[in-house]
C-alpha positions in Angstrom: 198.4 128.6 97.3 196.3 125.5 98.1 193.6 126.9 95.5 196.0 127.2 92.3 197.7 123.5 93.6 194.0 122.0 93.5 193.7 123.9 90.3 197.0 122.4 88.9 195.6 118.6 90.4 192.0 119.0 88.2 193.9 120.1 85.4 196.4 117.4 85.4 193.2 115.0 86.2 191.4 116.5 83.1 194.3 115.6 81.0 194.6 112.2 82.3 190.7 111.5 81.5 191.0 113.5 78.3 194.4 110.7 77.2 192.5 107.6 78.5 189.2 108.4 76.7 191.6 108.9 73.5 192.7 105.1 74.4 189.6 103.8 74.6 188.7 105.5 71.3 191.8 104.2 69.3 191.4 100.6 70.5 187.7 100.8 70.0 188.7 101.9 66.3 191.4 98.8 66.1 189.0 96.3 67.4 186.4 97.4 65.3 188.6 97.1 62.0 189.9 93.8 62.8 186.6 92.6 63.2 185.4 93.8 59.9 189.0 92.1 58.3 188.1 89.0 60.1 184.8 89.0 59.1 185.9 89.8 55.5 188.1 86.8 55.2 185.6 84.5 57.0 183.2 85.6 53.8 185.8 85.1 51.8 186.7 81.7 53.1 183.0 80.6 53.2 182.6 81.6 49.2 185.9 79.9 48.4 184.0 76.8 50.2 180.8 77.3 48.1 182.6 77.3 44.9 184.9 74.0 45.8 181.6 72.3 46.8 179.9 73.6 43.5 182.8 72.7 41.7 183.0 69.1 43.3 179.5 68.7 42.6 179.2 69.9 38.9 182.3 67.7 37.5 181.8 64.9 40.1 182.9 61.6 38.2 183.6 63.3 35.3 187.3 65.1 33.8 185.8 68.1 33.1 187.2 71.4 34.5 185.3 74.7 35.1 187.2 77.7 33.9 187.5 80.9 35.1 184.0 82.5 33.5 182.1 79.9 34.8 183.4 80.1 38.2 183.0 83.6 38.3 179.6 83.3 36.8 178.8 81.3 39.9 180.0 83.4 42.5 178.1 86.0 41.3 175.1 84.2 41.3 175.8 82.9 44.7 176.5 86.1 45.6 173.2 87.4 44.2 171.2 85.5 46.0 173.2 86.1 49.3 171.9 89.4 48.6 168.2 88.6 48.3 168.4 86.7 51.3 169.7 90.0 53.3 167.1 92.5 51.2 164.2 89.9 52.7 165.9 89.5 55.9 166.7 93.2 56.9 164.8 95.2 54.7 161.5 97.1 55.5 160.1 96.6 52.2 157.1 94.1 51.8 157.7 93.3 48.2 160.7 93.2 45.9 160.0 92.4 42.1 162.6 90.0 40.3 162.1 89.3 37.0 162.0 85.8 36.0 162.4 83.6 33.4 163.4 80.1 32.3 166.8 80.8 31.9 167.0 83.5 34.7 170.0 82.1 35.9 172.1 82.6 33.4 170.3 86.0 32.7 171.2 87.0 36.2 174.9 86.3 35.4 175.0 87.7 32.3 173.3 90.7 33.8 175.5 91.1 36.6 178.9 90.8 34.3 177.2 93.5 32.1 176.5 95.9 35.1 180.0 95.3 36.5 182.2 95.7 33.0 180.1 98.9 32.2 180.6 100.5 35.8 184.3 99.7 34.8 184.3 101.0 31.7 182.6 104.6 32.9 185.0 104.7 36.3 187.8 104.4 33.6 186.7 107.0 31.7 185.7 109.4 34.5 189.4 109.0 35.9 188.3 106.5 38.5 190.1 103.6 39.2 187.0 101.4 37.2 186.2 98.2 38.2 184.2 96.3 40.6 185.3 98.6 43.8 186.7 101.5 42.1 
């Protein structure tokens, strides 16, 4: 009798460890994905900074407004660049090759709304959702 009791207490004890590792999996989960949503709408908040301050700078003194295209226009450069400066920061890779050009700025832009309309245009006609994250 005392054996199938101590049998019944490691069972029981099994579950119990089995239910608090499940615990500490879920809340590992839940922290982890508020972390990523925090960090998401600190990047957000930072770019929303950039493009004030760009803003502020480019019309400062003057009553001209930026529209829409050209504040997208600089968001994707800034966020171009953000991306250079993680390739050369994380990546293993010795050299990366840019092209370059007088106007490169503007050809980066234009570049970038290119790749992002035709990777729209092909997930809408694949039956995606299309667009930027589709």
């Amino acid at each position: 009798m005392n054996e199938i009791n101590k049998q019944k207490r490691l069972r029981d004890a099994a579950i119990m460890a089995a239910e608090a590792e499940k615990v500490r999996v879920v809340k590992a989960a839940e922290a982890s994905a508020d972390a990523a949503q925090l960090q998401g709408e600190g990047i957000a908040r930072q770019r929303r900074a950039i493009i004030d301050g760009l803003r502020d700078s480019i019309t400062h003194g003057t009553k001209e407004e930026l529209g829409t295209e050209k504040i997208s226009e600089l968001l994707l450069i800034t966020q171009y660049f953000e991306t250079l400066r993680d390739i050369a920061a994380q990546s293993k890779a010795q050299t990366v090759f840019l092209p370059h050009s007088a106007g490169a700025v503007g050809d980066v832009a234009s570049q970038i709304r290119n790749g992002v309309m035709q990777g729209g245009a092909a997930g809408a006609s694949s039956g995606g959702r299309g667009g930027l994250f589709g």
